[in-house]
C-alpha positions as CSV (number, residue, x, y, z in Angstrom):
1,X,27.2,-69.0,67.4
2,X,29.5,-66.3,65.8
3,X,30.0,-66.2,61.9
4,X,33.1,-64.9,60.2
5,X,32.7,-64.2,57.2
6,X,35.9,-63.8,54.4
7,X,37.7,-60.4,54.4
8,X,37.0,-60.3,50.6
9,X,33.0,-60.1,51.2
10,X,31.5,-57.9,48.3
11,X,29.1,-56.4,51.0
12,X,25.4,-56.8,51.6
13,X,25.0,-58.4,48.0
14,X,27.3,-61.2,49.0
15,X,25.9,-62.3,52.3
16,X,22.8,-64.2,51.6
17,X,25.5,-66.0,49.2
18,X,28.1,-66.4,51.6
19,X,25.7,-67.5,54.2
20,X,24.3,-70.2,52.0
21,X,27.4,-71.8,51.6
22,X,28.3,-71.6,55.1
23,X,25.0,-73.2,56.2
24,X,24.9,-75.8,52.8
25,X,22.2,-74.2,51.1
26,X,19.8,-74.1,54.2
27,X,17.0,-71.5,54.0
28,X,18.0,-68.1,54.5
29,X,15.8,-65.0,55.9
30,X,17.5,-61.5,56.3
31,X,15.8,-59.0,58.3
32,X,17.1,-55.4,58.1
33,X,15.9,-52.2,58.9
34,X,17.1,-50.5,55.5
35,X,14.9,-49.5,53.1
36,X,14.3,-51.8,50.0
37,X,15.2,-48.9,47.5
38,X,18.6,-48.8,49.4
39,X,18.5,-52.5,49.7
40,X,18.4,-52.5,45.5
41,X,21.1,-49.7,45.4
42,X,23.4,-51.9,47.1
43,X,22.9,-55.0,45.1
44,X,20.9,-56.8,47.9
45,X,17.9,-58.7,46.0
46,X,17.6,-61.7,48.4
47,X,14.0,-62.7,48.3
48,X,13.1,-63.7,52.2
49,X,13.6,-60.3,53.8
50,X,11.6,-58.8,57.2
51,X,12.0,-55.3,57.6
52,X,12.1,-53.9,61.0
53,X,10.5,-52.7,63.2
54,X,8.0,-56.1,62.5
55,X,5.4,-58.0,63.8
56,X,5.5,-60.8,65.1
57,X,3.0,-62.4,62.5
58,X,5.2,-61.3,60.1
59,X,8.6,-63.2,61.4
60,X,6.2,-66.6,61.9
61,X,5.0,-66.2,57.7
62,X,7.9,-65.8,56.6
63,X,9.3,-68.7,59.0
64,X,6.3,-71.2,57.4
65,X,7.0,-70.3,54.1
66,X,10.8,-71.3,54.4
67,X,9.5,-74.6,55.8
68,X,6.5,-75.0,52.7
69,X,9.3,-74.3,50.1
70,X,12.9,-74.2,51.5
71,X,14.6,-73.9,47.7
72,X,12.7,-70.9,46.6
């Protein structure tokens, strides 16, 4: 599946946003390799992140706790 998304995206800050109404609201995870203080510099405060490089642990957590509480 490609995603395009709108030539007017405000960046990193907008994509969990823009994302969200692609996918109607469906649970989002990003997973990055940037630092969160660079993450906050850009505007990026998404909740759900995994960092790389990660374990795998860490990808099924964060997988459960989008199924356990989707909205938050």
């Amino acid at each position: 599946m490609s995603i395009r998304l709108s030539t007017g995206s405000a960046g990193p800050a907008q994509l969990p946003a823009e994302l969200g109404e692609i996918f109607d609201g469906a649970p989002l995870a990003l997973m990055t390799g940037v630092p969160p203080r660079r993450r906050a510099a850009l505007g990026v405060t998404h909740q759900r992140v995994v960092e790389k490089p990660f374990e795998l642990e860490a990808l099924i957590a964060t997988v459960h706790s989008m199924i356990a509480a989707p909205g938050s």
